[in-house]
PALUMZA-173302 format. One record per residue: residue number from 1; residue in three letters; x negated, y, z of N, C-alpha, C in turn. Coordinates in nm, 4 decimals. Layout:
# residues N
torke:NUM lumlum:ALA n.X:X n.Y:Y n.Z:Z ca.X:X ca.Y:Y ca.Z:Z c.X:X c.Y:Y c.Z:Z
...
//
This chain:
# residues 89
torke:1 lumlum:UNK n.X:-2.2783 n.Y:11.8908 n.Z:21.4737 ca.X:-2.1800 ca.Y:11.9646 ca.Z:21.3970 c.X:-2.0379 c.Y:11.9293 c.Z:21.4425
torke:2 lumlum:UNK n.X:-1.9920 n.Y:11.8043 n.Z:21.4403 ca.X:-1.8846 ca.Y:11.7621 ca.Z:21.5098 c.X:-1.8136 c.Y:11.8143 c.Z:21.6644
torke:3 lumlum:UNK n.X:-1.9537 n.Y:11.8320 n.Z:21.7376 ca.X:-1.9569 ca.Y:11.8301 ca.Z:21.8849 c.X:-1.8955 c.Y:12.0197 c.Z:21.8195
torke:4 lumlum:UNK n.X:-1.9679 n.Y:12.1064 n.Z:21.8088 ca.X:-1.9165 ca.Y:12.2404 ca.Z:21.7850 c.X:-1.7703 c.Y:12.2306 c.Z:21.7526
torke:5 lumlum:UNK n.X:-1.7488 n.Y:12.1569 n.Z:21.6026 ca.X:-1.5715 ca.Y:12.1486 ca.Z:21.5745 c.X:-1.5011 c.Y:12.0973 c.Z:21.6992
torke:6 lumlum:UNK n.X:-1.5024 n.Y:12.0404 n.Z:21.7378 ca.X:-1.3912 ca.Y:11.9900 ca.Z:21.9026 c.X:-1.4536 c.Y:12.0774 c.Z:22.0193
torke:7 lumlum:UNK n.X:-1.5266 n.Y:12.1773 n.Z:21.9967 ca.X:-1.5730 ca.Y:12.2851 ca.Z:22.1045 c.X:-1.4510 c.Y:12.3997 c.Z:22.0790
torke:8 lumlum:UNK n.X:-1.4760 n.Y:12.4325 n.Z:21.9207 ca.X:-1.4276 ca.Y:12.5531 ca.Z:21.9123 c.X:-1.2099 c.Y:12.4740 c.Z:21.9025
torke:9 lumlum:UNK n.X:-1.2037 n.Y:12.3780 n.Z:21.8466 ca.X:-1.0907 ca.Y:12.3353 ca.Z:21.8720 c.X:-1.0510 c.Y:12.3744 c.Z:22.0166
torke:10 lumlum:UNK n.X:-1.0801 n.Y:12.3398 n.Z:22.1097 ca.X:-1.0362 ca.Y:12.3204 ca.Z:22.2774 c.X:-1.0495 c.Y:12.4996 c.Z:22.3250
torke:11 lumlum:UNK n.X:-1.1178 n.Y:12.5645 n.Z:22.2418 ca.X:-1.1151 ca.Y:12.6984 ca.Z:22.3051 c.X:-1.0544 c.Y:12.7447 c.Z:22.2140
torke:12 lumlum:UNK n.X:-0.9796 n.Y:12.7195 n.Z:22.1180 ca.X:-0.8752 ca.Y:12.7983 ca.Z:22.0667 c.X:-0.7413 c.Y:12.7617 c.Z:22.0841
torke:13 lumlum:UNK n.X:-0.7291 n.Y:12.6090 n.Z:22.1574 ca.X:-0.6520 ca.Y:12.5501 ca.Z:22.2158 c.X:-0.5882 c.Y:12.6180 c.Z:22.3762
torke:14 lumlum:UNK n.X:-0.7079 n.Y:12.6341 n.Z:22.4313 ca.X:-0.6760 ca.Y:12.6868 ca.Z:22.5922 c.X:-0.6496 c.Y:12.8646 c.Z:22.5679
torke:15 lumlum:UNK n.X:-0.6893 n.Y:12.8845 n.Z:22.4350 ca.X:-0.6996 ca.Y:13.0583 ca.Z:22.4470 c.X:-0.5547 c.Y:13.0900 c.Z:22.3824
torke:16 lumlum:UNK n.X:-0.5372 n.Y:13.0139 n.Z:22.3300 ca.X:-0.3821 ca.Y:13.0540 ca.Z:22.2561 c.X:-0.2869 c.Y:12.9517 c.Z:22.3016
torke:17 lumlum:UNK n.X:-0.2433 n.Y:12.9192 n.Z:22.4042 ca.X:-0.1595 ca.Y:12.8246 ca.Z:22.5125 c.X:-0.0173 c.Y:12.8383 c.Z:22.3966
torke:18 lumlum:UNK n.X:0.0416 n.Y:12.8982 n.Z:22.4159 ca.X:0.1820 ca.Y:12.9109 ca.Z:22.3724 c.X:0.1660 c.Y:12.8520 c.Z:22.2279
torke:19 lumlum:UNK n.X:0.1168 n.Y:12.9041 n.Z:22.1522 ca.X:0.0788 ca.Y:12.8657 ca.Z:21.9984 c.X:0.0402 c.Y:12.7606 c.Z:21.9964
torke:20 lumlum:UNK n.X:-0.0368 n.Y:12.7174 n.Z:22.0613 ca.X:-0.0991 ca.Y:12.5606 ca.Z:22.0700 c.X:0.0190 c.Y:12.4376 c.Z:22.0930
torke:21 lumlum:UNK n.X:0.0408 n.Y:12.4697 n.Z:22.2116 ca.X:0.2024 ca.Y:12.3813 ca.Z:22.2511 c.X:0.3213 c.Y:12.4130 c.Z:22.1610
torke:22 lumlum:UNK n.X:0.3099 n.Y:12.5018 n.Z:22.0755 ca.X:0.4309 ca.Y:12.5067 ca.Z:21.9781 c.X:0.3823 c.Y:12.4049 c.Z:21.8625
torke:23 lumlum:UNK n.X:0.3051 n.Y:12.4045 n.Z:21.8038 ca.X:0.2061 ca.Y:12.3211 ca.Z:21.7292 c.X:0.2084 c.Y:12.1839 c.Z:21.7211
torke:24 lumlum:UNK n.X:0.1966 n.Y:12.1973 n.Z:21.8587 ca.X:0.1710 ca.Y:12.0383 ca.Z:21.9026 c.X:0.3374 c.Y:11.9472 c.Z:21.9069
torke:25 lumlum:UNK n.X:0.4412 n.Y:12.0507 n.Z:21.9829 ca.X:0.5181 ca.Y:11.9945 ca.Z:21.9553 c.X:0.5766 c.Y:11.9850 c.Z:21.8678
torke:26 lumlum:UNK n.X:0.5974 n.Y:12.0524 n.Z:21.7620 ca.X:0.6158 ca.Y:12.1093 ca.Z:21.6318 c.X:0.5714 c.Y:11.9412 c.Z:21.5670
torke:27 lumlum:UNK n.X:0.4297 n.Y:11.8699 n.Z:21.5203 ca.X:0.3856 ca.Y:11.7860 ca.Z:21.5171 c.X:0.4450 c.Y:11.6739 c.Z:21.5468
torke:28 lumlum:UNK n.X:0.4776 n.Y:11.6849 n.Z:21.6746 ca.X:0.5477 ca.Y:11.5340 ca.Z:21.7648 c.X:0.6393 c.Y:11.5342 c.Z:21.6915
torke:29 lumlum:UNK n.X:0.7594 n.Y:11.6223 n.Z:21.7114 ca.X:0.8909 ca.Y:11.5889 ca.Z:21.6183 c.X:0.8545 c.Y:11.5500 c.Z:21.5187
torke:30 lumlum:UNK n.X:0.8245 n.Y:11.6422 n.Z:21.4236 ca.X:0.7821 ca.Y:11.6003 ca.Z:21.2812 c.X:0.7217 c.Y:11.4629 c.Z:21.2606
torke:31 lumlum:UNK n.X:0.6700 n.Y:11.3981 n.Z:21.3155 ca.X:0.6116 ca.Y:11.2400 ca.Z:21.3188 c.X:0.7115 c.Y:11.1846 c.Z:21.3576
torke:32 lumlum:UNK n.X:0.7614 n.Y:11.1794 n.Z:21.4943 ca.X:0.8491 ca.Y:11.1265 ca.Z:21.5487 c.X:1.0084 c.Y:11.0910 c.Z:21.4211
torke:33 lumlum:UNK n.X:1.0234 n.Y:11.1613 n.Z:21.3690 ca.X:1.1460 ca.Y:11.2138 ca.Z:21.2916 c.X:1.0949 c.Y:11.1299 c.Z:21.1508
torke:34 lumlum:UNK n.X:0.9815 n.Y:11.0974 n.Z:21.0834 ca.X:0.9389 ca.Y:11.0477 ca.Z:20.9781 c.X:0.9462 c.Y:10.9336 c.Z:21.0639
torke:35 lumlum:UNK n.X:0.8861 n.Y:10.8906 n.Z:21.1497 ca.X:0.8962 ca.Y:10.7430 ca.Z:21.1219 c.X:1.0300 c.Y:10.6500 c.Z:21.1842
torke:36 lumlum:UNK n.X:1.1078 n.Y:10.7467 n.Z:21.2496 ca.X:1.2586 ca.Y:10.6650 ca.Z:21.2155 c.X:1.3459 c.Y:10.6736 c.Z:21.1371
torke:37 lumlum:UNK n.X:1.2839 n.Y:10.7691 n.Z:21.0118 ca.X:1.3575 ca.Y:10.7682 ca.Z:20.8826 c.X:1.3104 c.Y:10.6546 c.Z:20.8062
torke:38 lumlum:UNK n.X:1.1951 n.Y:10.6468 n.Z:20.8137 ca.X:1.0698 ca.Y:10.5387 ca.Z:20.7941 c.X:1.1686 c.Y:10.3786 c.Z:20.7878
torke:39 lumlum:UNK n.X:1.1971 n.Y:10.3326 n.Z:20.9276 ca.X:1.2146 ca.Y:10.2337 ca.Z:20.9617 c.X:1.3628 c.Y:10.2189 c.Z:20.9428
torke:40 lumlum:UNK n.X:1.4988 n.Y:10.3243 n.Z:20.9258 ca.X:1.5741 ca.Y:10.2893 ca.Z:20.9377 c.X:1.6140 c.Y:10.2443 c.Z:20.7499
torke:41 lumlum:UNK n.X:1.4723 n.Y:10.3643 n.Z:20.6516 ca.X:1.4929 ca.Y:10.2812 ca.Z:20.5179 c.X:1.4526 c.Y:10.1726 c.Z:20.5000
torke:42 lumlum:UNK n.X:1.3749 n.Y:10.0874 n.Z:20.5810 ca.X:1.3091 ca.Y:9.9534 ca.Z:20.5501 c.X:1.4218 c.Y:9.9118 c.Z:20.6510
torke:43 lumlum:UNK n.X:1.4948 n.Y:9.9161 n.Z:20.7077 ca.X:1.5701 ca.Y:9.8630 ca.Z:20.7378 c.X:1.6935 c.Y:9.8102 c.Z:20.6107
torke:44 lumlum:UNK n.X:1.7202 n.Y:9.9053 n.Z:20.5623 ca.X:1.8762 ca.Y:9.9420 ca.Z:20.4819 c.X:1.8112 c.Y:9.8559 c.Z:20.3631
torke:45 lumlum:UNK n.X:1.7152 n.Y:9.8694 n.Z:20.3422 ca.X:1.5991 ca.Y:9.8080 ca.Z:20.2142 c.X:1.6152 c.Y:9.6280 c.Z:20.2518
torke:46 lumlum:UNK n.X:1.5920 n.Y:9.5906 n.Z:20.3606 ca.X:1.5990 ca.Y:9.4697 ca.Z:20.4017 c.X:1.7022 c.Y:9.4064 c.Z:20.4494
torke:47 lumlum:UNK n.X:1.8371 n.Y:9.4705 n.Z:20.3830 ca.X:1.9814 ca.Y:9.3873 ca.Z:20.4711 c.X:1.9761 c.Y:9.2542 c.Z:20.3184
torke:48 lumlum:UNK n.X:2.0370 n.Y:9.1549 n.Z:20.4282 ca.X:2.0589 ca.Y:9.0293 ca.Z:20.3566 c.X:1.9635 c.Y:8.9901 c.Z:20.2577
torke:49 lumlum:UNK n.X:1.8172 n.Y:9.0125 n.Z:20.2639 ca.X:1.7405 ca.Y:8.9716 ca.Z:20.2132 c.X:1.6935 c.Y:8.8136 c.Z:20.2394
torke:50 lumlum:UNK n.X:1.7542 n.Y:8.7636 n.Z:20.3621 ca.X:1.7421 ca.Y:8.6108 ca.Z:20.3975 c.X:1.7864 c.Y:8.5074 c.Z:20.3260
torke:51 lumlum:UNK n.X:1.9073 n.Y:8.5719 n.Z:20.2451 ca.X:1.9596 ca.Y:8.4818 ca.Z:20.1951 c.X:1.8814 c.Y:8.4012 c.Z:20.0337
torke:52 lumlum:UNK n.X:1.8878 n.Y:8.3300 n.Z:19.9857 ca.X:1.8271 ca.Y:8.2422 ca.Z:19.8489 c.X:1.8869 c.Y:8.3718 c.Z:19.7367
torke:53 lumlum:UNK n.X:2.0154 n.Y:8.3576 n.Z:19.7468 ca.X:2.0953 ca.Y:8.4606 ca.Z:19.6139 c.X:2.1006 c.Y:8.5999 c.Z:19.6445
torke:54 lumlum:UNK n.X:1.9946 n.Y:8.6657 n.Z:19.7215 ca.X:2.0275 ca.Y:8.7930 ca.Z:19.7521 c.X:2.0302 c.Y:8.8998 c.Z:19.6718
torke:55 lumlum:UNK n.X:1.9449 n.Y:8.8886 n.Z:19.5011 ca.X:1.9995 ca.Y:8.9349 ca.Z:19.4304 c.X:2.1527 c.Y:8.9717 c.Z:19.3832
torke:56 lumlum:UNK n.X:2.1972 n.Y:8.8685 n.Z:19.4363 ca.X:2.3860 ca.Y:8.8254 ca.Z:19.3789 c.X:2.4256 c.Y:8.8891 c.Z:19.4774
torke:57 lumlum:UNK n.X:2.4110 n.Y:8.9777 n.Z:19.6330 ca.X:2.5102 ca.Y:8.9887 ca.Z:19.6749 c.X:2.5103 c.Y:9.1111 c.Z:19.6281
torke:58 lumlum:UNK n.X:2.6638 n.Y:9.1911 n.Z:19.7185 ca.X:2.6862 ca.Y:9.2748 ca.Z:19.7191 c.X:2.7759 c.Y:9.3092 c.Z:19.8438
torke:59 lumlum:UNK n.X:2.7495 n.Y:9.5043 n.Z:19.8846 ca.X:2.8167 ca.Y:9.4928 ca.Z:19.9823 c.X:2.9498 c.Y:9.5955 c.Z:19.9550
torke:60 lumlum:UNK n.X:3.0701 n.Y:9.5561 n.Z:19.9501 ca.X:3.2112 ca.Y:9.6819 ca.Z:19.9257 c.X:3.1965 c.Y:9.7334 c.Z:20.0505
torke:61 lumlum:UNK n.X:3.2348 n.Y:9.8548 n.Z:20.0310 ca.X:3.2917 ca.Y:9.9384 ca.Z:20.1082 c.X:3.4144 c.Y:10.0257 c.Z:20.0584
torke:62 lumlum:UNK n.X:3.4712 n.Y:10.0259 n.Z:19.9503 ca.X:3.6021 ca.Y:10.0545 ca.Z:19.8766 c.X:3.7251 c.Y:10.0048 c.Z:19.8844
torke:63 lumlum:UNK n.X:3.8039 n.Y:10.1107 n.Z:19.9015 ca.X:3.9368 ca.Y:9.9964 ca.Z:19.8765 c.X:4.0149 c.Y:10.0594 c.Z:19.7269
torke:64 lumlum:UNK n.X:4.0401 n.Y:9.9618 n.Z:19.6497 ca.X:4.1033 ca.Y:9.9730 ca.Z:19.5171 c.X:4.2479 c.Y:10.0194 c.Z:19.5411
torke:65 lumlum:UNK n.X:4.3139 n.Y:10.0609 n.Z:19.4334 ca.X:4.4414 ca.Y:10.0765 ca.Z:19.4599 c.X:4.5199 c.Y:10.0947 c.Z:19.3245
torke:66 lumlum:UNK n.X:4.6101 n.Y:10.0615 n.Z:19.3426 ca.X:4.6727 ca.Y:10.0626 ca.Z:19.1434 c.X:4.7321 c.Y:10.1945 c.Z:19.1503
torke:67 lumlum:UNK n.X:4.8032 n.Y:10.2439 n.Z:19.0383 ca.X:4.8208 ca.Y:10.3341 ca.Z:19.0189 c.X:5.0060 c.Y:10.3638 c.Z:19.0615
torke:68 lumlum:UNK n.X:5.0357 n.Y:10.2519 n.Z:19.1186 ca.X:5.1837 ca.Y:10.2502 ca.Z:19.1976 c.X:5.1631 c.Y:10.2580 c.Z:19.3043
torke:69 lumlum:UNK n.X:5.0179 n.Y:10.2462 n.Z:19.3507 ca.X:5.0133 ca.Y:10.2822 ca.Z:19.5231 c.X:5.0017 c.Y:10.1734 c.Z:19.5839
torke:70 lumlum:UNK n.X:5.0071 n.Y:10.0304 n.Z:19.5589 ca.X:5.0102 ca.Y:9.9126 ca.Z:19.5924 c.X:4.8497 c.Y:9.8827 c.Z:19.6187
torke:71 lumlum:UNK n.X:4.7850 n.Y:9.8006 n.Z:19.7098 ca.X:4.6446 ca.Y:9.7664 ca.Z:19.7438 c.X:4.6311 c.Y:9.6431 c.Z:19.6825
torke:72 lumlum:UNK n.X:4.4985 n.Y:9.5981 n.Z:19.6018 ca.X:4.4728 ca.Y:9.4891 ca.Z:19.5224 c.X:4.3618 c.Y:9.4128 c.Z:19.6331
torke:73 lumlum:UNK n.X:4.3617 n.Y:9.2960 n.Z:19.5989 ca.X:4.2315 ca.Y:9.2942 ca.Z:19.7022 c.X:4.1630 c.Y:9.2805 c.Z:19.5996
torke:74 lumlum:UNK n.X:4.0248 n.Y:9.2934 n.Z:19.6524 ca.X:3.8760 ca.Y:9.3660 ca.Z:19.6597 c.X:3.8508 c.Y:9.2193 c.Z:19.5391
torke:75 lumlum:UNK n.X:3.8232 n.Y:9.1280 n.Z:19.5995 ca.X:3.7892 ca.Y:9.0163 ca.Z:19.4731 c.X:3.8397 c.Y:9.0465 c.Z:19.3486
torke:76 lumlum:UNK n.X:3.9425 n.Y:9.0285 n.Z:19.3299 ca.X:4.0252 ca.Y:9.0317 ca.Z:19.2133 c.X:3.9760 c.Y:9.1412 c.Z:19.1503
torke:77 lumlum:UNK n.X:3.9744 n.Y:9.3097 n.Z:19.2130 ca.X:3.9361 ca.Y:9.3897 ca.Z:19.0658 c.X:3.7859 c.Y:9.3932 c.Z:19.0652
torke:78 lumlum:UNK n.X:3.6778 n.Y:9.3373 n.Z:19.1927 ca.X:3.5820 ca.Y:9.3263 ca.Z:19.0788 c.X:3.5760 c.Y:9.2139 c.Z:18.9995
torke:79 lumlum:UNK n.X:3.6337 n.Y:9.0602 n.Z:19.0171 ca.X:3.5736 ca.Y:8.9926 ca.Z:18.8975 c.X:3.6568 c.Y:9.1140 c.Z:18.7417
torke:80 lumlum:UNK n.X:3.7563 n.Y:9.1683 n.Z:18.7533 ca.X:3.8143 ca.Y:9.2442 ca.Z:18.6447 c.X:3.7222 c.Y:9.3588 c.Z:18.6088
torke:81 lumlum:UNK n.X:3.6392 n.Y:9.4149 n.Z:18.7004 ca.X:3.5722 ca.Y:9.5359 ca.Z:18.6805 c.X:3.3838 c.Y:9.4362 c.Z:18.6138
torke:82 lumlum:UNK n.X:3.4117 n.Y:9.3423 n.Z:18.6150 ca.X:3.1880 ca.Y:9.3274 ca.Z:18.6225 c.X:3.3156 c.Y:9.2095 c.Z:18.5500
torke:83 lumlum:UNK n.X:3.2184 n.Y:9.1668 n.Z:18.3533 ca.X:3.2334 ca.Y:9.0660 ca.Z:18.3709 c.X:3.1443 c.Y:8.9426 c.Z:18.3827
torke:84 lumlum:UNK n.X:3.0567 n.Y:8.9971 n.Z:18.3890 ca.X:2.9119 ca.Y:8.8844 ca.Z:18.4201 c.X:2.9354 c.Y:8.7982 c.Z:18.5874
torke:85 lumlum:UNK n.X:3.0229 n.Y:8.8304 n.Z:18.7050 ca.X:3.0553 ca.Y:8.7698 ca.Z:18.8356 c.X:3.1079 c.Y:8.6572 c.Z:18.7919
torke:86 lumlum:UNK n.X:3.0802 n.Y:8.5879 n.Z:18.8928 ca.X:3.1493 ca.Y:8.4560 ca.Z:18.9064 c.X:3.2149 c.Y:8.4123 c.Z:19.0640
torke:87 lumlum:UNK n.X:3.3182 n.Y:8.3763 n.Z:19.0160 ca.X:3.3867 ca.Y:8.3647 ca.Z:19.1554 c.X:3.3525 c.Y:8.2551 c.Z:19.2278
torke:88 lumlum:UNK n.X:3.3122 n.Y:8.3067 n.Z:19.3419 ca.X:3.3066 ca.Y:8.2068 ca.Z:19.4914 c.X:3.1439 c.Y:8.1770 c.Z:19.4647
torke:89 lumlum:UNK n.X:3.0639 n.Y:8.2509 n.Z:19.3669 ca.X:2.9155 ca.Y:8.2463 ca.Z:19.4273 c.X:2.8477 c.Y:8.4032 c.Z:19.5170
//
């Protein structure tokens, strides 16, 4: 029964050429494309996980700014913004 399914596979394979190779590559991408979405979220999933406190970190990418236009640094308004932080852990 098997041997028939990969019979009639290969002759509908060689009989429809164009369709087949669209398919196939169609496939490749589509795999190809999942699994470096795959790896680049277990990547992003696994930054600074080495560390003991990696719960505690965090990563900014913001810059604050008061409302005169002046730049605060980044420490200062989050211990003001979170008050559960503690400074210098």
């Amino acid at each position: 029964m098997l041997r028939n399914y990969v019979n009639v596979i290969f002759q509908n394979t060689i009989r429809n050429k164009t369709y087949s190779l669209i398919n196939i590559v169609g496939l490749s991408v589509g795999l190809a494309a999942f699994i470096v979405i795959l790896k680049f979220i277990r990547f992003e999933q696994s930054y600074d996980r080495f560390h003991t406190k990696a719960d505690q970190l965090y990563r900014v990418i913001l810059e604050f700014s008061t409302s005169t236009g002046g730049k605060l640094p980044i420490a200062h308004c989050l211990l003001i913004s979170t008050a559960h932080s503690q400074p210098g852990s």
